[in-house]
TIBA-36779 format. One record per atom (N, C-alpha, C): residue in one letter; y negated, z negated, x. Coordinates in steps of 0.2 Angstrom, whole numbers, plus 5000, padded with zeros to 4 digits. Layout:
TIBA-36779
AYZX/...
END
This chain:
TIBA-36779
X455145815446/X454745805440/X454845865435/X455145855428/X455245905424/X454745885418/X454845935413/X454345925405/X453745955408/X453145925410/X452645955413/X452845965420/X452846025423/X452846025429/X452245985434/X452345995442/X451945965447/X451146005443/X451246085443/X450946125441/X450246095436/X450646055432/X450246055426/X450046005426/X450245955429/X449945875432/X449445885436/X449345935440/X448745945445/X448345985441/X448346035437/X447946055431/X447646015429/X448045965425/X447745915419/X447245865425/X447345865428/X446845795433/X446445845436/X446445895435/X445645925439/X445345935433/X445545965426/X445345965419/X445645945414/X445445865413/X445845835409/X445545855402/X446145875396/X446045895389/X445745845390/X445145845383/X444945785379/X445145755375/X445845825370/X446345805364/X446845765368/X447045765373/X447645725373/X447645665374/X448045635371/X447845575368/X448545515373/X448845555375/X449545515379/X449645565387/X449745515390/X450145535397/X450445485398/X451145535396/X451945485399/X452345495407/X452145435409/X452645475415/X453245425415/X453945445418/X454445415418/X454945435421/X455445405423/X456045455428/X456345365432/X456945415437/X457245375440/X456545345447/X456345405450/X455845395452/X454945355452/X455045285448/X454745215447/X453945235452/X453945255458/X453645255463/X453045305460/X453245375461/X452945425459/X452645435453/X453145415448/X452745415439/X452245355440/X452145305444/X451445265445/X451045285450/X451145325455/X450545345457/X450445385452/X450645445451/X450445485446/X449945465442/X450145395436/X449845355434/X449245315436/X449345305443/X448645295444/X448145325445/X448245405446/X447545465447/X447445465443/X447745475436/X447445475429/X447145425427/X447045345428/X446845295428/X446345315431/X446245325436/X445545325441/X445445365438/X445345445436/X445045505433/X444745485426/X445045445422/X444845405418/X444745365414/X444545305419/X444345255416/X443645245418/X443245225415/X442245245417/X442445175424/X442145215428/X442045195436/X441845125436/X441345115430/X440645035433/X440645035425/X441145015422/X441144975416/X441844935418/X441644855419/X442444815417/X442844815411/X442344815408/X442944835399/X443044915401/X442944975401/X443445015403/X444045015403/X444444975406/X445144985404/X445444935399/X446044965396/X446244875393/X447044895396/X447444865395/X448044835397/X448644805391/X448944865390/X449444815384/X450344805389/X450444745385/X451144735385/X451644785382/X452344775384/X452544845379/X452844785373/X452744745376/X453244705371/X452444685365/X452044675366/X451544675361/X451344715357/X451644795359/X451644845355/X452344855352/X452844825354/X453544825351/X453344775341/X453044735344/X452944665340/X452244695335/X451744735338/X451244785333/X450944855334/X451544875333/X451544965334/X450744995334/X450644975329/X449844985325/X449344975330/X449144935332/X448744905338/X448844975344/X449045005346/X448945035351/X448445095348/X448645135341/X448145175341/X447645155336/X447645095334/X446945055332/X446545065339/X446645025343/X446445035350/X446145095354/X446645145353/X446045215355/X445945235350/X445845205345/X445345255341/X444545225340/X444545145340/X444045095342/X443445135347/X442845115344/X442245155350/X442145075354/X442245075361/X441645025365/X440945025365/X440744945363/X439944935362/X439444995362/X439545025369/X439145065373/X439245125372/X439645155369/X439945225367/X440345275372/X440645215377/X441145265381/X441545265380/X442145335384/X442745345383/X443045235387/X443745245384/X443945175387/X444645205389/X445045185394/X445845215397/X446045145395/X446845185390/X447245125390/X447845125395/X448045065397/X448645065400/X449245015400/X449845075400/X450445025397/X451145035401/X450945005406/X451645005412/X452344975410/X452844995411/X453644945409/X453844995401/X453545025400/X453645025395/X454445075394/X454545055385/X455345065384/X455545095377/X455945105375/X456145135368/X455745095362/X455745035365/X455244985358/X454644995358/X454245065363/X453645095361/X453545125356/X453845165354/X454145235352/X453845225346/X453745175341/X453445155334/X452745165336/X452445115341/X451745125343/X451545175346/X451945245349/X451745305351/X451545345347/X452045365341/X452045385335/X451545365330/X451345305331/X450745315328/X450145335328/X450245325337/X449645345341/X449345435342/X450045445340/X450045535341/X450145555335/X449945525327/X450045555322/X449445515318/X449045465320/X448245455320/X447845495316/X447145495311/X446845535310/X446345555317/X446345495322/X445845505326/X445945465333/X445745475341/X445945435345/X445545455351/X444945445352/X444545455357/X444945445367/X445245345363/X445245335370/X446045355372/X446045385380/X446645425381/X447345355383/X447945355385/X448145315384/X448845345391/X448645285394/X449445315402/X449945275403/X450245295403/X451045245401/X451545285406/X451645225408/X452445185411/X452745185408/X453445225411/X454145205407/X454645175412/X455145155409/X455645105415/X455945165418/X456145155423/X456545195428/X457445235423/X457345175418/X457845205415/X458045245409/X457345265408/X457345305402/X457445355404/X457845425399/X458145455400/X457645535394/X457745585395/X457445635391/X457645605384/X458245605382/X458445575376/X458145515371/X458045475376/X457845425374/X457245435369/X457245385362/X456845385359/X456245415361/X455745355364/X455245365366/X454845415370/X455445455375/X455045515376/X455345555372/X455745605367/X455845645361/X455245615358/X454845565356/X454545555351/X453645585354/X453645565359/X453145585364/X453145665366/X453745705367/X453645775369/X453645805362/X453745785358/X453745825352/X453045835350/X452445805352/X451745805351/X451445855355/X450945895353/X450645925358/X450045875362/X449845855358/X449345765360/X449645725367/X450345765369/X450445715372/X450745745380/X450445715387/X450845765393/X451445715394/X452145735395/X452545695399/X452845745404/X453145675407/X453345705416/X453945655417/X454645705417/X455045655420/X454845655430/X454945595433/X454945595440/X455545585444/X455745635449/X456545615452/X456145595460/X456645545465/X456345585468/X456445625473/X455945635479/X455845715481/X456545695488/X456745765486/X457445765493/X457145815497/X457245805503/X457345855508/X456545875508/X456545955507/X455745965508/X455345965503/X455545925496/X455145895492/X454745845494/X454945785500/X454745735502/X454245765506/X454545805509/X453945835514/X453045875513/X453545895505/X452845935503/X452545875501/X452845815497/X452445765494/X451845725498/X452345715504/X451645695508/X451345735510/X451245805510/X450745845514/X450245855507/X450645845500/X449945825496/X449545775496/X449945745495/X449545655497/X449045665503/X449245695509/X448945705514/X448045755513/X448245785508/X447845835505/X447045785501/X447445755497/X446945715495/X446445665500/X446845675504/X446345615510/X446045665514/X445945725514/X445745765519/X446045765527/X446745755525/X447145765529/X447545835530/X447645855537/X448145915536/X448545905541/X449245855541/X449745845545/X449945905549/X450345875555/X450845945559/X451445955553/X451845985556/X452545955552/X453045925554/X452945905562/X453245855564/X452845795560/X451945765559/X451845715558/X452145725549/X452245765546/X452545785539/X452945745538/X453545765543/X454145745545/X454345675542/X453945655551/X453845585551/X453545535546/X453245535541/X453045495537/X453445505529/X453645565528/X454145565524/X454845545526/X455045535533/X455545485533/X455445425533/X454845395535/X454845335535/X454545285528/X454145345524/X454145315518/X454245315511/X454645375514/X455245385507/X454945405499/X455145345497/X454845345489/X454045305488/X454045245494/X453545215493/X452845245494/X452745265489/X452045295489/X451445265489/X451445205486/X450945165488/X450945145494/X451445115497/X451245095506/X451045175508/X451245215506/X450945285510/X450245285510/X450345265503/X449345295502/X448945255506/X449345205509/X448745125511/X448945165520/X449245195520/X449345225530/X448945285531/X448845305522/X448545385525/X447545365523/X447645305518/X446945275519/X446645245527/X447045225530/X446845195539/X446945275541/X447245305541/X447345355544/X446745415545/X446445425538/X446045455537/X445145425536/X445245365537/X444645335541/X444645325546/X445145325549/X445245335559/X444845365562/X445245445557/X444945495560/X444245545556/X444045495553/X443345505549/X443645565545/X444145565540/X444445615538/X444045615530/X444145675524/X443945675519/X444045735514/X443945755509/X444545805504/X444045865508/X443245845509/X442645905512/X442545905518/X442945865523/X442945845529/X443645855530/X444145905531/X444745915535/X444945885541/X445445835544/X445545825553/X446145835550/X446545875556/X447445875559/X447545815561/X448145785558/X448545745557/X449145765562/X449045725568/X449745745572/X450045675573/X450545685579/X450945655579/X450945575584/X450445595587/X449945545594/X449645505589/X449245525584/X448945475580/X449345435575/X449845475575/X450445435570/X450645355574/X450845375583/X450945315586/X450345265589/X450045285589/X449145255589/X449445225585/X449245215578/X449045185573/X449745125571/X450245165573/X450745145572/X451445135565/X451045225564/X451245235556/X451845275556/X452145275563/X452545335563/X453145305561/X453545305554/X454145245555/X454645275553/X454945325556/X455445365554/X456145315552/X456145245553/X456645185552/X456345135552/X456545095546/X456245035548/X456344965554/X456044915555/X456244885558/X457044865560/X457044855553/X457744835554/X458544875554/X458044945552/X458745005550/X459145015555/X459045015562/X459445005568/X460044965571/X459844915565/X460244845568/X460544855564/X460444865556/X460944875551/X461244925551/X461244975553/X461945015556/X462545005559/X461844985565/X462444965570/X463144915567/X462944865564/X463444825560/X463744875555/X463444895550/X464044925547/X464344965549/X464144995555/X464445055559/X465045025563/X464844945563/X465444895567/X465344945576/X464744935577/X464444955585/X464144895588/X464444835589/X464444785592/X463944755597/X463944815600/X463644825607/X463044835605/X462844895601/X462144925598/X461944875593/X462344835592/X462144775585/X461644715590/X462144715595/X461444635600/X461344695604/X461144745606/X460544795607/X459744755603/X460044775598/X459544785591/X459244715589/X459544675589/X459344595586/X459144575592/X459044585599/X458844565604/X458044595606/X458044655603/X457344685600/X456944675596/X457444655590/X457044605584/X456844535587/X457144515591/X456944465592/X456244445596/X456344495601/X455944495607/X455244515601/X455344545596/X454744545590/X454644495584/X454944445589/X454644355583/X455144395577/X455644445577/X456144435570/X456844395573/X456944335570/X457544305572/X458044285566/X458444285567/X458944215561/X458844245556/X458644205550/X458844215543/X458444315542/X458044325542/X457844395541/X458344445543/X458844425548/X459244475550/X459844455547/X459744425546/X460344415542/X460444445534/X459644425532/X459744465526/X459644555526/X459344545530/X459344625530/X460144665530/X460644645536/X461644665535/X461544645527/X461544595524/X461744545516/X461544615514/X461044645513/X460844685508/X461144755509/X461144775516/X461644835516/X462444815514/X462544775515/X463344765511/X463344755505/X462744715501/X462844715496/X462644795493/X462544835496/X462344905492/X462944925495/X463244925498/X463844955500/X464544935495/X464544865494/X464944845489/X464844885483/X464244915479/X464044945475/X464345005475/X464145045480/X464545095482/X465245115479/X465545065483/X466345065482/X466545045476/X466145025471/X466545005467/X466345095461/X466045095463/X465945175462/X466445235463/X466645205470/X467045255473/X467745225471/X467945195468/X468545155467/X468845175460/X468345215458/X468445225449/X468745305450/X468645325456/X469045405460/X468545445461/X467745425461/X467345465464/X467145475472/X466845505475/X466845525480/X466445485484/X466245475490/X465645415493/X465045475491/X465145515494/X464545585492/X464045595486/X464645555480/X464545565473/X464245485470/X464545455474/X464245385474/X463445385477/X463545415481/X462645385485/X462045425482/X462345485480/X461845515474/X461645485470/X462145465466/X462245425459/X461945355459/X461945335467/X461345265466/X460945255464/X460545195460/X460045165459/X459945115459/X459145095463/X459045135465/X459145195471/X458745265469/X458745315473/X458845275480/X459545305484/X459545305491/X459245365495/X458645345501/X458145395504/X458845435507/X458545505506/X459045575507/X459245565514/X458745545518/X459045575527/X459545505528/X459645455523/X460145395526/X460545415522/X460745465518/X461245465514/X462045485517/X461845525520/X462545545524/X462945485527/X462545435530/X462745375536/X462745325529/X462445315525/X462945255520/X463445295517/X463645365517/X464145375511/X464645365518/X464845385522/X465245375530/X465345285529/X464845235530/X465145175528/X465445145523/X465145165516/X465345125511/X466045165509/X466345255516/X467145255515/X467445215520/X467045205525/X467545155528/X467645085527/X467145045523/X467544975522/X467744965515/X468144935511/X468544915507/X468044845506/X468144825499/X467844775494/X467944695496/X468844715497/X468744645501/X468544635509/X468344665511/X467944645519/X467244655518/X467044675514/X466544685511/X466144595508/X466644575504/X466444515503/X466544465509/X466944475513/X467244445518/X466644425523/X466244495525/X465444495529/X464944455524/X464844485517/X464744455515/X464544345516/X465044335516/X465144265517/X465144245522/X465044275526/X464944255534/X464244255536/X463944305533/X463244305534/X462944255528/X463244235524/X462844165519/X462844125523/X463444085526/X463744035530/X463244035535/X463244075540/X462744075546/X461944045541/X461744085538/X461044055533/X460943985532/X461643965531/X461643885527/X461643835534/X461843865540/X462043825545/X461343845551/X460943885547/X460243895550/X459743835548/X460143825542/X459643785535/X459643715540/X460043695542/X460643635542/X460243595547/X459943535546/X459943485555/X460143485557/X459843505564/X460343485571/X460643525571/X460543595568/X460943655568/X460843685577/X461343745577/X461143785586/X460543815583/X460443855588/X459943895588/X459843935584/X459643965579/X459544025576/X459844095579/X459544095585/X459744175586/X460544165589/X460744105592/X461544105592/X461944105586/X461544075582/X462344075576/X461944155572/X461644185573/X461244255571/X461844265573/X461844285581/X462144345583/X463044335583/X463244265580/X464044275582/X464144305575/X463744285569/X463744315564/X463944395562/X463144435565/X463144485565/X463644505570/X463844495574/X464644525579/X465044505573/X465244465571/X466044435567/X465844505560/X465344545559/X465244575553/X465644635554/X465044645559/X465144725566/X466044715567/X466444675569/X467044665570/X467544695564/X467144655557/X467644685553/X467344755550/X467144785552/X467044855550/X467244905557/X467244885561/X467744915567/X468544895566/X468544865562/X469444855560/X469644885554/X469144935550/X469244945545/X469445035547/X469145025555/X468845105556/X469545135560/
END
């Protein structure tokens, strides 16, 4: 997060200016700039009034600029502040912001989304930092021991105070998704009768209690193993999923979409950049601690075997679909072996 730092984000939501009329968050990091957006929301939108909030399209401010700061500037019946909010938002705001922030007047405050692809340059954030009226915050996301500090604020807010092994562990396993965080550290901190005036330690036994600790996902194991063309550790893994009611098609898509991210890869890599330089450069953001182990795959397979697994893992799909098909977990796993195969032949 640059423009406003974290600093100033946590300022402004303990004492939110009553001049500031915009809060823009935006960045490659889609996850962050909405939570974000949503403490602000909560902070100000009146608690027990349903008209409180209103909700615009970006395309309906594209189409009437004007309407957004007609709108904050409007009193509700009852004479309370109202929050507006405008998620997706894109350079075809940029008319409706500029209104909004050049107003004789504008009571109600205003929190905005931006697409993951907007850029400091862009239109609409130049038009919005140029305002003192207005906070922005670009969002990346956190690497290394940014992810770690992120949940131990997160954690902070629920009256939580993790180890740093439970730290660890839930910033591997939840990476960017902030919201499924927030919904682990909600169970988590009612478990343990937790609260921001009521502190409990957060270890590492209550992480596997609960069963929050997910340093990988279900299927992260199995999808190595295949792209790693470890054959062995491949029906390890799918024999686990399965023994957990996951069979057939989900596994299947699960390798599909490591290839197809891997296909991405390379074709990145194939313009003379580096797999290192490739995996950074993805979008979206690939979680930090996987990054080493996809840039080591997407060096070792080439484009056409690539599509080649590809194809092999549709096929299996279609012949899952099919009457009077084999079993699922048979044509699963000659699949995932024939995939595993060709990336052991690559190596």
């Amino acid at each position: 997060m640059k423009a406003a730092d974290r600093k100033a984000i946590d300022a402004a939501l303990a004492r939110f200016d009553p001049a500031t009329r915009l809060v823009l968050l935006y960045g490659p990091d889609e996850a962050q700039a909405r939570e974000i957006a949503d403490r602000f929301t909560v902070l100000l939108a009146p608690p027990d009034d349903p008209m409180g909030r209103i909700d615009f399209e970006p395309t309906a401010l594209a189409a009437d600029p004007a309407r957004l700061a007609d709108e904050a500037a409007a009193v509700s019946m009852f004479g309370d502040r109202r929050l507006i909010r405008v998620d997706g938002a894109g350079d075809n705001c940029s008319a409706a912001i500029e209104a909004l922030l050049t107003a004789p007047a504008a009571g109600n405050p205003v929190v905005m989304v931006g697409t993951g692809s907007l850029k400091a340059t862009s239109a609409l954030i130049k038009t919005a930092a140029a305002s003192p009226l207005a906070i922005v915050a670009q969002c990346f996301v956190p690497d290394g021991r940014e992810a770690v500090d992120m949940v131990i604020d997160a954690c902070a807010r629920h009256g939580l105070k993790p180890s740093r092994e439970a730290a660890d562990a839930l910033a591997a396993g939840f990476g960017a998704e902030r919201g499924v965080l927030a919904r682990e550290l909600e169970k988590l901190a009612l478990y343990l009768d937790a609260a921001p005036d009521h502190v409990r330690a957060l270890e590492m036994d209550t992480l596997a209690e609960l069963g929050a600790a997910m340093a990988e996902s279900d299927f992260d194991a199995l999808v190595n193993a295949v792209a790693d063309g470890n054959s062995t550790e491949a029906e390890v893994q799918a024999a686990k999923l399965g023994r957990n009611g996951i069979v057939g098609i989900p596994q299947l898509r699960a390798v599909a979409r490591r290839l197809t991210l891997l296909g991405e890869l390379r074709r990145t890599i194939d313009t003379g950049r580096s797999a290192k330089e490739a995996v950074e450069a993805a979008r979206p953001p690939i979680f930090w601690k996987a990054r080493d182990r996809i840039a080591r795959q997407a060096s070792a397979w080439n484009t056409p075997a690539l599509r080649s697994g590809l194809s092999r893992l549709l096929e299996a799909e279609r012949q899952i679909k099919s009457p009077g098909a084999a079993s699922p977990e048979l044509l699963t796993s000659r699949a995932l072996l024939a995939v595993a195969h060709l990336a052991r032949r690559r190596r």
